[in-house]
C-alpha positions as CSV (number, residue, x, y, z in Angstrom):
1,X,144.1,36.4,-0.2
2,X,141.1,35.7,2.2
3,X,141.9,32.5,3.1
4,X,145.4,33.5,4.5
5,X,143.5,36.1,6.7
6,X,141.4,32.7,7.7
7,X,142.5,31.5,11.1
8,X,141.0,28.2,13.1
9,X,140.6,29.3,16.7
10,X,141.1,27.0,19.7
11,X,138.4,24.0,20.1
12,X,136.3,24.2,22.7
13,X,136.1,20.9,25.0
14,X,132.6,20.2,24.3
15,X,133.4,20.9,20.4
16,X,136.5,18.3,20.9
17,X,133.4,15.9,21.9
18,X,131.2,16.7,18.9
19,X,134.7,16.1,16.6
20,X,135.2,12.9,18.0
21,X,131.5,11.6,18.2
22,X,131.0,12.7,14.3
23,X,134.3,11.4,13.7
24,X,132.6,8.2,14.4
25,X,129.9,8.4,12.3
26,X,127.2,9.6,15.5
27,X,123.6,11.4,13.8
28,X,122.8,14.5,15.5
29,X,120.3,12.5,17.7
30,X,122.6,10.1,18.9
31,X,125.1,12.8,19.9
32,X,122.6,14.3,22.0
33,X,121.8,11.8,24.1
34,X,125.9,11.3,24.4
35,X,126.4,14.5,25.2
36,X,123.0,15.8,27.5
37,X,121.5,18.1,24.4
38,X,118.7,18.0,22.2
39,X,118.7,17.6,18.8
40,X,118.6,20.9,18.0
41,X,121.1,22.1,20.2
42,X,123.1,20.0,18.5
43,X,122.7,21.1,15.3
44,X,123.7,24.4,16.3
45,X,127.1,23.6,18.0
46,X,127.8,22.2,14.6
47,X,127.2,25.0,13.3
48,X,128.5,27.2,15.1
49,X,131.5,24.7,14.8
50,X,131.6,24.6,11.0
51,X,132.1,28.5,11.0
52,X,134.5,28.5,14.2
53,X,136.9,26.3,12.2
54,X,135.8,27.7,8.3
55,X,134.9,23.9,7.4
56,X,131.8,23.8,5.0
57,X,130.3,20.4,6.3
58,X,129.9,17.3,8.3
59,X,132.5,15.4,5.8
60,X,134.8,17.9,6.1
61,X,134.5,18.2,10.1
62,X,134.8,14.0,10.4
63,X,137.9,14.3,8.5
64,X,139.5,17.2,10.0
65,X,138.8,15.2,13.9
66,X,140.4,12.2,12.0
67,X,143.5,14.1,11.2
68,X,144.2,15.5,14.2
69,X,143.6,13.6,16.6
70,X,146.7,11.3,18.2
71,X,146.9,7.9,17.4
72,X,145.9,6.2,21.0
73,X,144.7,9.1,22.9
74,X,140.3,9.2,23.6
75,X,138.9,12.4,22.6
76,X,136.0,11.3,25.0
77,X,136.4,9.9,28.0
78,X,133.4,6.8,29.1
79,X,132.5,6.9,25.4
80,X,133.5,3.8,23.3
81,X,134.3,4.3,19.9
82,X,132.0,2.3,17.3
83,X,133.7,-0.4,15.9
């Protein structure tokens, strides 16, 4: 019964950045430079994200940004998606 008690809170709009730029298949590095952090601080949003939203890893966070974001709409604005 644990994971009923389990609830996702609301996404912060620098973690709606870090779900679309690992959505996209961004390393750690390359998401720091996109977003103004180091490495490291980078490593702890994701973190801090995995336990925010109870998902165990990177996989599992690209996939969850994949299926909920709406088709059309840019997480990140003046960032281009990799092709």
């Amino acid at each position: 019964m644990e994971s009923e008690t389990r609830r996702r809170r609301p996404v912060e709009e620098v973690e709606e950045d870090l779900l679309f730029l690992v959505a996209q298949g961004y390393t750690n590095r390359e998401i720091g430079v996109r977003l103004g952090r180091t490495q490291t601080a980078v490593k702890g949003l994701l973190q801090r994200t995995y336990l925010r939203l109870w998902i165990p890893n990177r996989v599992a966070l690209a996939n969850y940004a994949r299926s909920r974001r709406p088709p059309g709409r840019e997480y990140l604005r003046g960032f281009e998606a990799r092709a």
